[in-house]
C-alpha positions in Angstrom: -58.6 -35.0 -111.3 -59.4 -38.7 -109.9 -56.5 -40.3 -108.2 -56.1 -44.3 -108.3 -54.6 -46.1 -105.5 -53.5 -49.7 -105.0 -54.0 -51.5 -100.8 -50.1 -52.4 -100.4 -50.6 -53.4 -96.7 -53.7 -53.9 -94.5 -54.8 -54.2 -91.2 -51.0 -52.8 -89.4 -52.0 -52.6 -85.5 -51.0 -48.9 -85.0 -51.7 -48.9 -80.7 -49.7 -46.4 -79.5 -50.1 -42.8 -78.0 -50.2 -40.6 -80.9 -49.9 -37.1 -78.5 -46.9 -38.7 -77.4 -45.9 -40.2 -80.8 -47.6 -38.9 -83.6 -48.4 -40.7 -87.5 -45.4 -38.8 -89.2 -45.3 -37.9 -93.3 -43.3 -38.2 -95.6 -42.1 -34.6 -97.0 -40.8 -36.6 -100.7 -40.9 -39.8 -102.0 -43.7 -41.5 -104.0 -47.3 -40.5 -103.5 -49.1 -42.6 -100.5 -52.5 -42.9 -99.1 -52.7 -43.9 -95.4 -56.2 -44.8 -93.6 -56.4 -44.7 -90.1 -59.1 -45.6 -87.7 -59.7 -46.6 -84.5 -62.5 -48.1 -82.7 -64.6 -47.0 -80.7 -64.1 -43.7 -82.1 -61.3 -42.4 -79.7 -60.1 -45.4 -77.9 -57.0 -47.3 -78.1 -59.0 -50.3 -78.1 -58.5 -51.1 -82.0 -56.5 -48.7 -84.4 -55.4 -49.9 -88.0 -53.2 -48.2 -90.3 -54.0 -49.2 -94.5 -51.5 -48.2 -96.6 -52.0 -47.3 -100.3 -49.7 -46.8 -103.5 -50.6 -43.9 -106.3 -51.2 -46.0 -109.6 -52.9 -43.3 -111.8 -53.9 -40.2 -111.9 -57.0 -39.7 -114.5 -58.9 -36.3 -116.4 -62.4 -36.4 -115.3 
């Protein structure tokens, strides 16, 4: 199965403590994609949060 997503936001400044206050997910609702990263690996210099949408989902 190949899954199709759509960007919907970009770039959301996510610099926060996750041990303290963790990324939490959604149990229901419409399927989502969420990227996360951080740079330098590890640091709380520069994390970003991309969200994406389901469009499709396809045979291969």
């Amino acid at each position: 199965m190949r899954y199709v997503y759509v960007v919907t936001s970009n770039g959301d400044d996510i610099r926060w403590d996750y041990k303290v206050n963790p990324v939490r997910f959604a149990q229901g609702g419409e399927a989502r994609l969420m990227l996360i990263t951080c740079y330098p690996p590890g640091k709380k210099k520069a994390a970003w949060i991309t969200h994406c949408k389901l469009v499709r989902k396809e045979n291969m």
